[in-house]
ZAMARGU-4260 file (C-alpha; in steps of 0.2 Angstrom, whole numbers, plus 5000, padded with zeros to 4 digits):
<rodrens>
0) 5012/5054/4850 | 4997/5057/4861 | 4989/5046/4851 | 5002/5029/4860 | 4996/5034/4878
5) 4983/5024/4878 | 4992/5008/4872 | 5003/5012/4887 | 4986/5004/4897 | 4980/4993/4882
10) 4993/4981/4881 | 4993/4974/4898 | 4975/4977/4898 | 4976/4965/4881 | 4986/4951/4891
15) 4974/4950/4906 | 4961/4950/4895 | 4966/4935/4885 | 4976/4924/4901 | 4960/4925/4910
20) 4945/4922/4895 | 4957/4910/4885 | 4959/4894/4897 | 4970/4879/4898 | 4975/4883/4879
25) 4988/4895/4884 | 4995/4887/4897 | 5012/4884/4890 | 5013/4902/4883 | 5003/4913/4896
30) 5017/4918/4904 | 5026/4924/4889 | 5012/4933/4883 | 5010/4942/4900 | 5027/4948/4901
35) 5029/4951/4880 | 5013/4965/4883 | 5021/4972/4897 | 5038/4974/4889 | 5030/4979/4874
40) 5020/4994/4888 | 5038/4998/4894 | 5043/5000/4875 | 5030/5012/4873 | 5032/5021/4887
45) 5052/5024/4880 | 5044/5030/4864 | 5035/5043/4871 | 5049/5048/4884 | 5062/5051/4869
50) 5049/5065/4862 | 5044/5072/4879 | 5064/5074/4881 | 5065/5083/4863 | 5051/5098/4870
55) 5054/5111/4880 | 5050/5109/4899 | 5033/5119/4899 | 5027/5107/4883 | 5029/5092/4887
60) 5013/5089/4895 | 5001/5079/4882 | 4983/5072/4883 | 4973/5059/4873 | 4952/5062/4878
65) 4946/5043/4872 | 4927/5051/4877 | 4915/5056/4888 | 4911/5044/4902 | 4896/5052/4909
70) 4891/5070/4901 | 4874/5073/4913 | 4868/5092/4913 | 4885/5098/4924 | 4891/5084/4926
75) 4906/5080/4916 | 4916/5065/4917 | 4928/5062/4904 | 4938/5048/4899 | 4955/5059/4897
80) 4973/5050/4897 | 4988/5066/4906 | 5006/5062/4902 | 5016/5072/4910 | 5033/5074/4917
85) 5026/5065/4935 | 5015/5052/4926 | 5029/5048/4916 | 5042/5045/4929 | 5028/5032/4935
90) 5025/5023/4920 | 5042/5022/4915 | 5043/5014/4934 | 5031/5004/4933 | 5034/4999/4916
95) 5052/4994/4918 | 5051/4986/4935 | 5034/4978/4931 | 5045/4970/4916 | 5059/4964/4925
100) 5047/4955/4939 | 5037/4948/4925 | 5054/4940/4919 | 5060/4934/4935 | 5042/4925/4937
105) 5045/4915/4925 | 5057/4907/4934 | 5050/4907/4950 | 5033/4901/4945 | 5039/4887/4935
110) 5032/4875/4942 | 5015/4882/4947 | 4999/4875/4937 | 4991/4891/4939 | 5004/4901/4932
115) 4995/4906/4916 | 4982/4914/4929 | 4996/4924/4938 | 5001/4931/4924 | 4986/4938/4918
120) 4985/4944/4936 | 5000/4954/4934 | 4993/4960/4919 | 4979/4968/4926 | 4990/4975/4939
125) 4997/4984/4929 | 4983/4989/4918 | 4976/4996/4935 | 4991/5005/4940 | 4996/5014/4924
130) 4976/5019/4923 | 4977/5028/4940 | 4994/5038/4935 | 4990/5045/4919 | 4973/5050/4922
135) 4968/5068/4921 | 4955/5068/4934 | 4950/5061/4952 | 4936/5049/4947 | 4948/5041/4932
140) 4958/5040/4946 | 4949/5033/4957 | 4945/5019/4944 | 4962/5014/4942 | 4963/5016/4962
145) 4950/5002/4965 | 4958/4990/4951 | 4975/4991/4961 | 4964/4986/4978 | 4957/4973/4967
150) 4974/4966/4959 | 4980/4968/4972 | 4968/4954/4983 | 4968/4942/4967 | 4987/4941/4968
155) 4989/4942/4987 | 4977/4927/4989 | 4983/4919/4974 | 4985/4900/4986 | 4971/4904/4991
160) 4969/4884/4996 | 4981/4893/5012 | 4969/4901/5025 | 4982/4912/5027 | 4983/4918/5012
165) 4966/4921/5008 | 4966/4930/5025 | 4979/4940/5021 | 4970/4945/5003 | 4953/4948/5013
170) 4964/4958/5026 | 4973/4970/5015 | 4955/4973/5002 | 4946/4978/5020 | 4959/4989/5025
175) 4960/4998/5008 | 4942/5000/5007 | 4944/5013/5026 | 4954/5021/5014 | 4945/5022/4998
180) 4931/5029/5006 | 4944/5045/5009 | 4948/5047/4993 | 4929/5045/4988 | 4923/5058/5000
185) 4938/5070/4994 | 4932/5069/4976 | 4913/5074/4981 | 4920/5089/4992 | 4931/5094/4977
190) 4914/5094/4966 | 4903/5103/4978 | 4919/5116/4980 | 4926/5117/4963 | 4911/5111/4951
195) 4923/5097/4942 | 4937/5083/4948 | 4947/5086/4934 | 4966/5091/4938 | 4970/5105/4929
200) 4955/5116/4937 | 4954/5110/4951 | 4973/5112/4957 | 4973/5130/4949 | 4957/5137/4960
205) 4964/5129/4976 | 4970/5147/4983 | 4954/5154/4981 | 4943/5142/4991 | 4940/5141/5009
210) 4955/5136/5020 | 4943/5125/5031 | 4936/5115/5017 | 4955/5111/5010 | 4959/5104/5025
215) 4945/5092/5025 | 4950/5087/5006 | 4968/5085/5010 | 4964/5076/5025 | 4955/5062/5015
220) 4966/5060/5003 | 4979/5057/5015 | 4966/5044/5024 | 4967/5038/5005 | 4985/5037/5004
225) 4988/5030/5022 | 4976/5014/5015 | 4985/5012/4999 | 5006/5015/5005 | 5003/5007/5022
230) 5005/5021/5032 | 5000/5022/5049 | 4985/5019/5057 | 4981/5009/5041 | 4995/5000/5038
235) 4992/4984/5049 | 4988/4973/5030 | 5007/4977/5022 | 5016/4962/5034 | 5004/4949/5030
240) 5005/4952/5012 | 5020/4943/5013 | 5007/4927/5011 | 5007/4930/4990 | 5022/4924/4979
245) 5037/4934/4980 | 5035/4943/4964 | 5021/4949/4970 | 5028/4958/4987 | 5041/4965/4973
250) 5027/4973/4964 | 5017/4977/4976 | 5029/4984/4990 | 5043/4991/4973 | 5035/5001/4963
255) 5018/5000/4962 | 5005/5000/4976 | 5013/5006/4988 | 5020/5021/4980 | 5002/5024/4976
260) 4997/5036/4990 | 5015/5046/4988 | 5009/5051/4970 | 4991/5055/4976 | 4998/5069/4989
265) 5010/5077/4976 | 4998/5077/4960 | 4988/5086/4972 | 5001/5096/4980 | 4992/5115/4976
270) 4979/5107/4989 | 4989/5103/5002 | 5001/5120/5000 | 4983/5131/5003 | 4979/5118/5018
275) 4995/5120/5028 | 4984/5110/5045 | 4984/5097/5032 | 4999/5095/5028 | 5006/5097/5044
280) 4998/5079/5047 | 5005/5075/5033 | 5023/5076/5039 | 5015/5068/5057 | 5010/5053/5048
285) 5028/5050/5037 | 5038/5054/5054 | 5030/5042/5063 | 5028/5028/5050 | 5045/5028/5045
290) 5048/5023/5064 | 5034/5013/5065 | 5040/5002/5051 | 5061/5001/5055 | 5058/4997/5072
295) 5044/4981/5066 | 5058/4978/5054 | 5070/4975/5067 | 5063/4960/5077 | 5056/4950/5062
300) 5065/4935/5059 | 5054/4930/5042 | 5066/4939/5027 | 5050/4945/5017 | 5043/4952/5034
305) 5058/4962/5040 | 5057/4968/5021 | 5040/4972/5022 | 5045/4984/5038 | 5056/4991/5029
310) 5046/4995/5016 | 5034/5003/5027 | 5048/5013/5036 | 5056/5019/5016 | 5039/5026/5009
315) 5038/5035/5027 | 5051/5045/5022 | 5042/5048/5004 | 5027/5053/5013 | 5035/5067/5026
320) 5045/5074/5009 | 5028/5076/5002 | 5020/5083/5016 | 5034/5097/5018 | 5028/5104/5002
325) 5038/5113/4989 | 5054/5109/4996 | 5050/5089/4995 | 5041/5085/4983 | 5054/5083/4971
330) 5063/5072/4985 | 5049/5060/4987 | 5050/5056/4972 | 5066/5054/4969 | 5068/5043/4981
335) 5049/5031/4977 | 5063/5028/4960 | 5078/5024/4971 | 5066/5013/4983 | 5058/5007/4969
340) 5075/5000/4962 | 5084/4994/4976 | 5067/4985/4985 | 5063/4975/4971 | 5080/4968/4971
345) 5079/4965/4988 | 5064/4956/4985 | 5067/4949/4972 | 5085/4942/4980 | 5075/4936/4995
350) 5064/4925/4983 | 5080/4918/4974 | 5087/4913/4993 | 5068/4905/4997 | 5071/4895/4980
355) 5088/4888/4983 | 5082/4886/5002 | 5066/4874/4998 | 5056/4889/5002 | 5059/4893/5019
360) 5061/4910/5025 | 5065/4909/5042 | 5083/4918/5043 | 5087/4910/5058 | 5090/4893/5047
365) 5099/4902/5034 | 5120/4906/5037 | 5131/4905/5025 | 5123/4907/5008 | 5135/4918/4999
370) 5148/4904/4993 | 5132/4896/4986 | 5122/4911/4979 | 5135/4924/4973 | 5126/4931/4960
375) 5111/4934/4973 | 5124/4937/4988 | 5130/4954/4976 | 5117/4958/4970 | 5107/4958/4986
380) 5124/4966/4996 | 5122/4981/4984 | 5100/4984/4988 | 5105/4983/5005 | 5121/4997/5003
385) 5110/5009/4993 | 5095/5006/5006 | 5106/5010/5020 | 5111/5028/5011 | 5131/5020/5006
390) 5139/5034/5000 | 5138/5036/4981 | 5124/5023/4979 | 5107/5027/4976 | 5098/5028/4993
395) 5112/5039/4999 | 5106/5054/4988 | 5087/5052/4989 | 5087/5051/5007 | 5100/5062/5013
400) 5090/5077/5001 | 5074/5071/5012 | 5082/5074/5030 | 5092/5089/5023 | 5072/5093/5018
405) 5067/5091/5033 | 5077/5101/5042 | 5075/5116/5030 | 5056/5115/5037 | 5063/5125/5050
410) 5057/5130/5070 | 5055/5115/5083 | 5044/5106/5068 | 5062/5107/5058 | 5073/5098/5071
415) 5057/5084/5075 | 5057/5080/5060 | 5074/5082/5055 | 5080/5070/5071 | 5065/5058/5067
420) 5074/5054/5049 | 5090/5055/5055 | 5086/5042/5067 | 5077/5030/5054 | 5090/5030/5047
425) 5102/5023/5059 | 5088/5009/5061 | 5087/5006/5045 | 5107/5001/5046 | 5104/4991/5059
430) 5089/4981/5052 | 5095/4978/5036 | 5114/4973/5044 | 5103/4962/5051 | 5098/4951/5038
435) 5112/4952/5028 | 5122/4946/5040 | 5108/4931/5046 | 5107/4926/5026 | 5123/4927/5018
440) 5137/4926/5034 | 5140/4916/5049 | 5139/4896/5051 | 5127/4885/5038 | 5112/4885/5052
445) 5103/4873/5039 | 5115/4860/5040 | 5109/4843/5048 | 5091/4850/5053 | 5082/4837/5059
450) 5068/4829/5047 | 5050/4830/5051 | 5041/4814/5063 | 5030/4805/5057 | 5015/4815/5062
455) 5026/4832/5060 | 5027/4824/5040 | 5009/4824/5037 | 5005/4843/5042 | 5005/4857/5030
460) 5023/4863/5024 | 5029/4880/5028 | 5034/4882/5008 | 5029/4897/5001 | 5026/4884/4985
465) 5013/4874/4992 | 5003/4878/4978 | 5017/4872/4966 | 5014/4857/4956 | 5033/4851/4959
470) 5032/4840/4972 | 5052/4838/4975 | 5049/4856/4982 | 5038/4850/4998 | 5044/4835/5000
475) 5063/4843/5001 | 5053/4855/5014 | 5057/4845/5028 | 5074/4838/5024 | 5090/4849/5024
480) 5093/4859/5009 | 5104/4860/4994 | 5107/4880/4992 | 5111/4884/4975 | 5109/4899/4961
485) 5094/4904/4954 | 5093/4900/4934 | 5097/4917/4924 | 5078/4922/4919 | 5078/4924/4937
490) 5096/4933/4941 | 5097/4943/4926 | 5081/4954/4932 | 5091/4955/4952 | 5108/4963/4940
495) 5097/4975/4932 | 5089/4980/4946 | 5105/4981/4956 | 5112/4993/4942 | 5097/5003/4946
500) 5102/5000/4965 | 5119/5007/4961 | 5118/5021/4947 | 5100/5029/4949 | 5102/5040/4960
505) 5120/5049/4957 | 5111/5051/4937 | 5098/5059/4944 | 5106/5071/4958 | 5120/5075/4943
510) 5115/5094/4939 | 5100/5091/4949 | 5094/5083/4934 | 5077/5074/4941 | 5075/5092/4951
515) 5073/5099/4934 | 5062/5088/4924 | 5052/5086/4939 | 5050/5106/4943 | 5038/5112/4931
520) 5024/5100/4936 | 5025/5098/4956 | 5037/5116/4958 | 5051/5118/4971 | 5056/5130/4983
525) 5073/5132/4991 | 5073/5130/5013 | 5084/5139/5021 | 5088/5125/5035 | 5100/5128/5050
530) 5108/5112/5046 | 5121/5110/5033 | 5123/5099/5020 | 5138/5091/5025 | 5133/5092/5043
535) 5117/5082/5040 | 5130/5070/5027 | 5142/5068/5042 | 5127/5064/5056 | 5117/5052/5042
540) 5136/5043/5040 | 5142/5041/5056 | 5123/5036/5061 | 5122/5024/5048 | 5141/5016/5055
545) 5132/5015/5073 | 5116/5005/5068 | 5129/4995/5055 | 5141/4991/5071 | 5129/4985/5082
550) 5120/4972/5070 | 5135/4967/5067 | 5139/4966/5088 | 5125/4956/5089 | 5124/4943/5073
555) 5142/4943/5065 | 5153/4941/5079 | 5140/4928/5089 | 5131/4914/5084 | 5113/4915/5081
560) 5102/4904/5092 | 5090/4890/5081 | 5075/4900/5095 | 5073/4918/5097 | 5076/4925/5112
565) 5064/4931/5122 | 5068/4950/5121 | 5063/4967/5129 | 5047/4971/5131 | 5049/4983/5114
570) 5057/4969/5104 | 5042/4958/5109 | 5030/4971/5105 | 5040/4972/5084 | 5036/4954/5083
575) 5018/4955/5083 | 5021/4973/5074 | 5019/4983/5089 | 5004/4977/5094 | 4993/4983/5080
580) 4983/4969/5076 | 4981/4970/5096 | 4975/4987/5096 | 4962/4985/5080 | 4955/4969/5088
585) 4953/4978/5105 | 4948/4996/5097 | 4940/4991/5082 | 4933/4974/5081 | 4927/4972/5101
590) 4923/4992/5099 | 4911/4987/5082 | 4904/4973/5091 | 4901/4982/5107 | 4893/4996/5095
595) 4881/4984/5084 | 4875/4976/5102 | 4871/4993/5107 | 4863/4997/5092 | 4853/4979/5092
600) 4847/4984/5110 | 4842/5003/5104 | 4834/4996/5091 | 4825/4982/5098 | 4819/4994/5114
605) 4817/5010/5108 | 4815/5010/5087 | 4805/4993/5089 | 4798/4997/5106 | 4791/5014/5102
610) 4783/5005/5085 | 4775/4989/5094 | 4769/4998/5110 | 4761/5011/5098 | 4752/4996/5090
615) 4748/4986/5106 | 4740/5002/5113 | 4728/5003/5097 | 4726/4985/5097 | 4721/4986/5117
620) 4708/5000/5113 | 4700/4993/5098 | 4698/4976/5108 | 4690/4982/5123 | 4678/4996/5111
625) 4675/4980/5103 | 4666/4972/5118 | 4652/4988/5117 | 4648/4977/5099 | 4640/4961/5107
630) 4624/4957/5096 | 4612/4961/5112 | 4596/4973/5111 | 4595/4973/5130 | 4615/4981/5128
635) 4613/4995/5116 | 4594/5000/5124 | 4604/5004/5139 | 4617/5011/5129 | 4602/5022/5122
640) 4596/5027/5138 | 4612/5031/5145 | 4617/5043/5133 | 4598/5050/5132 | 4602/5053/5151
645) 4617/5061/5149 | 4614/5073/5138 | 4598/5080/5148 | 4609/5082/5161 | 4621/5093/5152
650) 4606/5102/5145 | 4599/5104/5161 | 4618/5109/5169 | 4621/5122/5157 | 4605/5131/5158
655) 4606/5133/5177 | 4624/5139/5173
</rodrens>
C-alpha cells in the first residue's frame, strides 16, 4: 500500500502535465481529463484510507522514500512521501472537494476558450497541495509550499486581460512571498538547531533544545502560516482574490490554501508546545483575525467578498484552536473539515447565483432568488445554518469544541479568548443573515434596472465572465436578468457538499470519533475550563439568535436601498477592509520608498562620496606632483640645488645639536 502514495500526487501531476504541453488538441476533453485524474487521486486516497482503518491506531503511519534529492556530506535531503492519520484527513479533503469543484467547473467554465488551460491549472493545484501534506520533511514541504503560491497566481490572474485580476494574482504572490521567507528561515534554524528538517526528528528533540531558539522557529512558521491562511497582518491579498473564477475562491478559500498554515502549526505542534511565547502569539493572531475578518464581512456588499471575510474570520478560529496546543489541535482540525464543506458550497452556491444573475455580484441587485434557484436557495440555506453553528449541523460541533477550547485555556488569557470567539460568533450570524436575506429574500431588486447609455455600453462589463467566449453573457450584462437553476454538473457538486454541510460534523463528534483517529499523531489533553459545556452551548445559541435578529431588523423587514448607505465610521472603515490596503501603502510602501530614498542619498554621499573624494584626492596630488615633471634643465638644476642645500643644513643642524 505505501507503494499508491505517490499516485496520490502523480495523477493530477499527469493532467497538468498533458492540459498545458498538449495544446488546442485537447480542448474538447481537457476538462474531463483534469477532473477524471483528480477523481481518480480521490479514488486512491479511499483505497489507502480503507487499509489505514484496518491497522491499529499506532500503525497506521506509512512512508514511500522515492530518493535522495540532495545527499552532500550532512546534508541529507530525501524525497520521502508521510501518510498519516493528519496527511490523510487532508488528502481525503482535498481530494474529495478538489473533485467536486472540478465537476462544478465544467459547468461554469463552459463557455470559456481557455478552459482546457484552467483545468490543467487546477491540476497543478492540486499536485502542489497534496505534495506539501504528505511530505516527511520541511524542505519537501516547502516545495509543495511554493507550488500552491505558484497555482495559486496562475489561477487567481487566470483573465488576466482584467488589470484587476492580474493585480489581484501579482498582489496575493507578493504577499505570500513575506511569508515564505518565514517558513524558509524556520527550516535553516531547524538545521543549525537539530542537524536535519525531517519531521520525525526533529519534532522528537524539540524539548531538548533552547527555549529562545523555539521561539524564533515557531515564530516563523506562524509568519509562514499568516501568508498562506490570510491571517493578520498578512492577510490584506484574500479579498481581492475574489478577481479569479468562482471555482477557484472554492478551492482556494475551501479546502486548500487556506487551510495551509492551520496544518503547518499543528504538524509542528511539539515545537510550539516547548515554545509556549510562541504560541501565546499564536492564539494573539487567531483572536484577532477571526474579528478582523467578520467585522470586514459585514459591510461588503459583493457576495464573494463578504464570503471572502468570512473566510478569513473561520480559519481564525482554526488558528487560535491550534495555538492553544494539546487541547485544540484536534478541534482545528475538525473544524478546517466542517469549513472545508460548508464554504465550498457557499461558494460554489454564490457562483451558481452569479450564473443565473449574468454575473453580477452585487447583492444589493439581487432579492428574491429562491423561487427561481431552489436547488441553490437549499443548498446555500444549509452552508449558511452549519457556518452560523445551527444546532446539529456541522459548524455547530466544530466551533462550539473551539470556544469551549478556548475557555479551558484558563486565567484572564482563558476568558479573552473565550469572549473573543464567543463574539465571532454572534457576527458571524449577523454577516451571513446578511447575505442570505439580501440573495434569496425580500423584493426582486433586479427587476426593471435600467440598461446601459450609449457610452455606459461601450465600457468594460462587471461580468465575472468577461473572459468567456459566450457573448449572450456580456451582452445580457447590462440588461435585466433572467434568474434560473444551474444545470446539474453544477448542482449536483452544491448537494454533496451540502450533505457534507449537514452530517460532517455530528459523524465526526459521534464517540468523539475524529478525536481519536486524530490523537495519536497531534495528541490531546483534557482543559479543565471554568465554563461549562452547556453554558458555553447556551451563550453560543442565544449569541447566534442576537446577530441572526438583527440582520434580519435590518434587511428582512426593510427594503434595501439600490446605494449603500453612508454608515458609521466602523462600517466605512469594513468596506475598504479596515483600512489595510491604507495602512500598507502608508507603512509599507511610502515607508519603502522613504527608506530606498534614504539609502540612495547614503549611498550616493557617503559610500559613493567616501570612494570619489578618496580618488579626487590622489588624482589632485598626482596632478600638481606632475607639474615638478616639466621637461626643463633650468627646473630640475634648481631642484638639485635646493635639495643639495637642504640636506647641508640638516647636516650642519644636527651637529651643532
Amino acid at each position: 500500500m505505501e507503494n499508491l502514495i505517490a499516485l496520490l500526487i502523480a495523477a493530477p501531476l499527469l493532467g497538468a502535465a498533458v492540459l498545458l504541453c498538449c495544446g488546442r488538441r485537447l480542448d474538447g476533453v481537457g476538462h474531463w481529463i483534469g477532473t477524471v485524474l483528480s477523481a481518480a487521486s480521490f479514488v486512491v486516497g479511499v483505497v489507502l484510507f480503507a487499509d489505514m482503518l484496518g491497522k491499529g491506531a499506532e500503525d497506521r503511519t506509512m512512508t514511500q522514500h522515492l530518493f535522495s534529492w540532495i545527499p552532500v556530506g550532512g546534508f541529507q535531503a530525501d524525497v520521502t512521501f508521510r501518510l498519516d492519520q493528519l496527511s490523510m484527513t487532508f488528502v481525503l479533503l482535498i481530494t474529495g472537494v478538489g473533485s467536486l469543484i472540478h465537476l462544478y467547473s465544467v459547468g461554469y467554465m463552459e463557455h470559456d476558450e481557455r478552459r482546457r488551460r484552467f483545468f490543467g491549472y487546477l491540476n497543478l493545484f492540486l499536485a502542489a497541495m497534496l505534495l506539501l501534506v504528505l511530505a516527511d520533511n520541511y524542505l519537501l514541504l516547502y516545495v509543495g509550499w511554493e507550488g500552491v503560491g505558484l497555482a495559486s497566481y496562475l489561477l487567481i490572474g487566470f483573465w488576466q486581460h482584467k488589470p484587476s485580476a492580474a493585480t489581484a494574482a501579482k498582489k496575493a504572490f507578493l504577499v505570500n512571498r513575506v511569508g515564505d521567507v518565514g517558513l524558509s528561515i524556520a527550516i535553516m534554524l531547524m538545521f543549525t538547531t537539530f542537524g536535519t528538517f525531517a519531521f520525525e526528528p526533529v519534532l522528537a528533540g524539540a524539548d531538548k533544545a533552547g527555549e529562545g531558539r523555539l521561539t524564533a522557529i515557531g515564530l516563523m512558521l506562524l509568519l509562514a502560516a499568516c501568508g498562506k491562511s490570510a491571517q493578520v497582518p498578512l492577510q490584506s491579498w484574500l479579498g481581492d482574490a475574489m478577481e479569479g473564477p468562482t471555482p477557484v475562491s472554492a478551492l482556494i478559500h475551501a479546502a486548500t490554501m487556506v487551510t495551509a498554515g492551520v496544518y503547518l502549526i499543528v504538524r509542528s505542534g511539539a515545537i510550539f508546545n516547548a515554545a509556549p511565547d510562541a504560541q501565546l502569539v499564536v492564539t494573539v493572531v487567531g483572536a484577532v483575525t477571526l474579528l478582523f475578518g467578520a467585522i470586514v464581512g459585514c459591510a461588503k456588499d459583493d457576495i464573494k467578498k463578504a464570503l471572502a471575510g468570512s473566510t478569513m474570520s473561520q480559519i481564525g478560529y482554526m488558528v487560535l484552536a491550534a495555538g492553544l496546543g494539546p487541547i485544540g489541535y484536534v478541534f482545528a482540525i475538525m473544524h478546517l473539515v466542517t469549513h472545508g464543506f460548508f464554504k465550498a458550497g457557499l461558494f460554489l452556491g454564490a457562483g451558481s447565483v452569479m450564473h443565473g444573475m449574468n454575473d453580477e455580484v452585487d447583492m444589493r441587485k439581487y432579492g428574491g432568488l429562491r423561487k427561481y434557484m431552489p436547488v441553490t436557495f437549499v443548498t446555500f440555506g444549509l452552508g449558511y445554518l452549519a457556518i452560523i453553528g445551527f444546532p446539529g449541523l456541522s459548524g455547530f460541533f466544530s466551533k462550539d469544541k473551539i470556544i469551549e477550547a478556548a475557555f479551558a485555556k484558563g486565567g484572564t488569557e482563558g476568558w479573552i479568548l473565550g469572549g473573543a470567539a464567543l463574539l465571532g460568533a454572534a457576527i458571524t450570524a449577523y454577516y451571513m443573515t446578511r447575505v442570505m436575506l439580501m440573495t434569496f429574500f425580500g423584493e426582486e431588486r433586479w427587476r426593471n434596472r435600467p440598461t446601459a447609455s450609449p457610452d455606459e455600453s461601450s465600457a468594460e462589463p462587471a461580468a465575472e465572465h468577461r473572459g468567456d467566449a459566450a457573448s449572450e453573457h456580456v451582452a445580457a450584462a447590462t440588461g435585466e436578468p433572467h434568474p434560473h437553476e444551474s444545470p446539474k454538473v453544477m448542482t449536483i457538486p452544491m448537494i454533496v457538499l451540502a450533505f457534507g454541510s449537514v452530517f460532517a460534523g455530528g459523524l465526526f463528534s459521534l464517540g468523539d470519533r475524529f478525536l481519536h483517529w486524530l490523537e495519536p499523531v497531534t495528541g490531546h489533553a483534557e482543559g479543565h475550563s471554568p465554563v461549562s459545556a452547556g453554558t458555553v452551548t447556551g451563550a453560543t445559541l442565544v449569541l447566534l439568535l442576537v446577530g441572526v435578529g438583527i440582520a434580519y431588523a435590518q434587511y428582512g423587514r426593510r427594503p434595501v436601498p439600490a446605494v449603500p448607505p453612508r454608515g458609521s465610521l466602523l462600517t466605512r472603515a469594513a468596506r475598504r477592509d479596515l483600512l489595510q490596503d491604507d495602512f500598507n501603502h502608508v507603512v509599507l510602501v511610502r515607508g519603502g520608498e522613504h527608506l530606498t530614498r534614504s539609502l540612495v542619498y547614503v549611498d550616493h554621499t557617503l559610500v559613493d562620496g567616501v570612494v570619489n573624494g578618496t580618488a579626487a584626492s590622489v588624482g589632485g596630488l598626482s596632478g600638481r606632483l606632475r607639474r615638478l615633471q616639466n621637461g626643463y634643465a633650468r627646473s630640475y638644476a634648481v631642484s638639485m640645488f635646493g635639495g643639495a642645500a637642504v640636506l647641508v643644513a640638516l647636516t650642519l643642524l644636527m651637529r651643532a645639536v
